[in-house]
N, C-alpha and C positions, 0 to 999 in steps of 0.2 A: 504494500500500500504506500503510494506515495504522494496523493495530496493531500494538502493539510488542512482543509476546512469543507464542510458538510453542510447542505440542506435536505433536510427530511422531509418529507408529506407523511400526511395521519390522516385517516377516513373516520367516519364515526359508528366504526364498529370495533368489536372485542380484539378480533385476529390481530387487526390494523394496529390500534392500539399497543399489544402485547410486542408486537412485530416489532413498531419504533421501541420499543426498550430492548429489545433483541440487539436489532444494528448500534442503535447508540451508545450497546455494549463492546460490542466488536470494536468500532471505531475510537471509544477512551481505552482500551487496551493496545489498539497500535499507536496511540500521543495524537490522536488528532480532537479537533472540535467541530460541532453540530451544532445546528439553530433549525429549529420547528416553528409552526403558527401550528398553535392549536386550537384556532378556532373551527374549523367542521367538527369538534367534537362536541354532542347535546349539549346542552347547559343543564347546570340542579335545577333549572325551572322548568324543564320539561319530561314527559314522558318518555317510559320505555315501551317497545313495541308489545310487552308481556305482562304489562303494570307496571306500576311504582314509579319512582322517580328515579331518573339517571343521576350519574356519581358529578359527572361536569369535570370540566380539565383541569381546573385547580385539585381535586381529587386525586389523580392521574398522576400530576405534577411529585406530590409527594413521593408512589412508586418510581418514577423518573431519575428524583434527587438520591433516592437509599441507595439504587444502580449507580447514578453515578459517584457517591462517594466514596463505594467499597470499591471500586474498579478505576487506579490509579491511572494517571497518562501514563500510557507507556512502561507499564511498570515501574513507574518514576514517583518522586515524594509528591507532585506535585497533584491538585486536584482535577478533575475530568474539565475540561472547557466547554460550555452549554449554555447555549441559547433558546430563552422560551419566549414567545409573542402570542399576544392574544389582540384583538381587533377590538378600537374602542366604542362599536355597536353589539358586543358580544352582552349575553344578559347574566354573566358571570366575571364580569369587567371589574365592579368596585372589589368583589373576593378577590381578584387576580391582584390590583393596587395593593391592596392590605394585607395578603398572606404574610411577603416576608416579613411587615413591620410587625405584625403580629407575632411570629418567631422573632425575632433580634430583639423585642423586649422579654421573650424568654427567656432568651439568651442573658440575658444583665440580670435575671432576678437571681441566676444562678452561679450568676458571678457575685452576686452581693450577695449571696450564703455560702462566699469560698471555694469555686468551683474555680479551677483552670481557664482563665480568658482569652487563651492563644489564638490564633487564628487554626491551629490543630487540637486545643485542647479537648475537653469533654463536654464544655459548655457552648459552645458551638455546634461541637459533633451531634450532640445530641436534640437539635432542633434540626425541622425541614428549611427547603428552600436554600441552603448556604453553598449549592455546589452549580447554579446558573445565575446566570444573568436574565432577566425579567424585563420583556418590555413591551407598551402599548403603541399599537399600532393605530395611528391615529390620519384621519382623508383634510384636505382644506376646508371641509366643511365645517367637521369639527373645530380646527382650530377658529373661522370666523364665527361661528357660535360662542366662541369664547371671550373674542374681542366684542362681540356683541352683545354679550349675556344675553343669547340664547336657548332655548331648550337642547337639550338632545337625548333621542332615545336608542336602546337597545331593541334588536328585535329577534326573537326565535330563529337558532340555528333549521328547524326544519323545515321551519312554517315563516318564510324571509316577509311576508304583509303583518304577519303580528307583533305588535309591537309589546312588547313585556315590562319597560318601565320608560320612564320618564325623569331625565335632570335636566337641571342646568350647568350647563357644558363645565361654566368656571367651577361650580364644585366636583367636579372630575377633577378638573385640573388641576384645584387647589391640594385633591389627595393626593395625585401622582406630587407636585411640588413638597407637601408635606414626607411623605413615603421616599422618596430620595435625599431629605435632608438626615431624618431617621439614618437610613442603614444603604443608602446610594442607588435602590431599585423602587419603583421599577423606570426605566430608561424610557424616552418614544422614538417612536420610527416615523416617519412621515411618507404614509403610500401613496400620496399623489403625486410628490416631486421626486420618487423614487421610480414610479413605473412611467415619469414624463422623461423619466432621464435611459430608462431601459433601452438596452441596447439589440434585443430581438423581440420587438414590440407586434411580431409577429404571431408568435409561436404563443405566449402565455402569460398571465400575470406575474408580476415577482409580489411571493410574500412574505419572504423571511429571509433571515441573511444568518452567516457564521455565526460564533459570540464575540467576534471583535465586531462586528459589521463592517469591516471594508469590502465583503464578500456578498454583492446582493444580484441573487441571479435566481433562476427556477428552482420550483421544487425539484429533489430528486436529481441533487448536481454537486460537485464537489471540483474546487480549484486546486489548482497545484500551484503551490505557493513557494516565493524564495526570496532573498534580499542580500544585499551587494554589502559588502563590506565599505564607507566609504574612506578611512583614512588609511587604506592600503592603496590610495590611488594619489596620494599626498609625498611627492616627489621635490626633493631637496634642490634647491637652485645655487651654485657655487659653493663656498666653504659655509657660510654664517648657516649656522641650523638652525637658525627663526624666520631665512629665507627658505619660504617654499611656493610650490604652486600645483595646482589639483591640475591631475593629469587628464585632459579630457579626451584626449583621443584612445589613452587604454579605458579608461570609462566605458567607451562607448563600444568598445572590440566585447569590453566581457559582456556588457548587455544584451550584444548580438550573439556571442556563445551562451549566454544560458536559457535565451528564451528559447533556441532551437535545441539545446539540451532538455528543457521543460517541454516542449513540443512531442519531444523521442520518446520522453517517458509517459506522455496522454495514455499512447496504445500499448503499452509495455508494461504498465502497472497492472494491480489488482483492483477490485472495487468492492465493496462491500454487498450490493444489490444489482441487480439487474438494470434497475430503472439508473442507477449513477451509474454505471457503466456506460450504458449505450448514450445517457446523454454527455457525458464524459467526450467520447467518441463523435457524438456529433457534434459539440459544441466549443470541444478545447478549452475549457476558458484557464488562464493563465494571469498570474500572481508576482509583475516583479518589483520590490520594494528596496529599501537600504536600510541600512543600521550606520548609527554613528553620528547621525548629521549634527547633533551637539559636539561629540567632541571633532568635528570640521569644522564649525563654527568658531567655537575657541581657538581653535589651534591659526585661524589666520585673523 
């Protein structure tokens, strides 16, 4: 496996479900990261086709989180990288804002009874939510509803004419604003100037990205990701070693070998699913970034 960042699709049924904690197992044991929208799954406001009421994604979320934090990157200290989005007409939207602040005030009671506060300790470990990143996906409509103090409603993942509640937009947004000062989640996405900006606006919506989001592309697609070292390109000019100057012409040599080295490896890796493979294969998409650019900065 050698790309490094994942998007999943989820249906809203059992298999589908089960299936994404399957792959998003497989993928934090090779060191990579994934990002889902799980909005096609019910909400707790609706029915199941057999009775009762469905569990809804925030539910889900928590099986998600236990996966990912018994199942290290890569075998590495570090924790699984995870992306969860949920859509700000979803009728399970304010649960999604408030879960982790919900947990991370857990988390403090257990620290003020003496509990380990690390970011590894017990009191962490043992609340949900602390192994993704969280974020609301929100249209320009929303956001003008907000400068307008406007209403906005959710409405049933089944049944997209029913409308299930009713806000005013700025109290969403005051929770998202509050919920990030809390404990930094949940984050927003903005799907309008995201799929205005899409680059195969052909094919399909984009609705979710990695968990860094520099990666926003179809469901069921995985980049292959890489990044240049820059002050190995920072070449000495005569004797003084404070004289220097960035080499742009090897710059730009290695750019041209690793994107076509990143190209060789599209067809030559592994994938996790079928569905990232083949779009994989049809779509190439490719990842080339730098490291360093602070200490470039300082150094001239």
């Amino acid at each position: 496996q050698c790309s490094a960042c994942f998007i999943n699709s989820v249906q809203d049924t059992m298999d589908s479900i089960l299936t994404l904690a399957r792959t998003e197992g497989m993928l934090f044991k090779f060191g990579s990261g994934t990002g889902t929208n799980l909005s096609p799954i019910r909400s707790s406001r609706e029915l199941l086709a057999g009775g009762g009421t469905a569990s809804g994604p925030v539910s889900f979320m928590k099986g998600y989180d236990a996966f990912a934090g018994v199942i290290k990157s890569g075998g590495k200290t570090r924790r699984a990288a995870k992306m969860v989005i949920l859509d700000a007409d979803h009728p399970d939207i304010v649960e999604f804002i408030n879960c982790k602040v919900e947990e991370e005030k857990k988390a403090w009671a257990l620290i003020d009874a003496g509990y380990d506060g690390s970011f590894t300790g017990p009191a962490y470990s043992s609340v949900f939510f602390q192994n993704s990143n969280n974020s609301v996906r929100v249209t320009d409509d929303f956001m003008r509803a907000v400068m307008d103090d406007g209403a906005w409603e959710t409405k049933a993942v089944l049944d997209r004419t029913r409308v299930v509640d009713r806000y005013q937009a700025r109290d969403l947004m005051r929770l998202i604003a509050e919920g990030t000062h809390v404990c930094g989640d949940p984050g927003m996405q903005f799907d309008t100037t995201v799929n205005e900006w899409h680059t195969c606006p052909a094919t399909d919506r984009i609705y979710a990205s990695n968990p860094c989001s520099e990666y926003m592309f179809l469901n069921d697609s995985a980049c292959n990701l890489s990044s240049i070292n820059l002050m190995k390109f920072v070449r000495p000019v005569g004797d003084d070693p404070n004289n220097a100057e960035f080499d742009v012409v090897a710059y730009k040599a290695a750019i041209r070998t690793l994107i076509t080295a990143q190209e060789i490896i599209v067809d030559n890796a592994s994938y996790p699913t079928p569905a990232i493979e083949k779009n994989s294969h049809a779509y190439r998409p490719l990842g080339l970034g730098y490291a360093n650019l602070g200490a470039l900065l300082m150094s001239r």
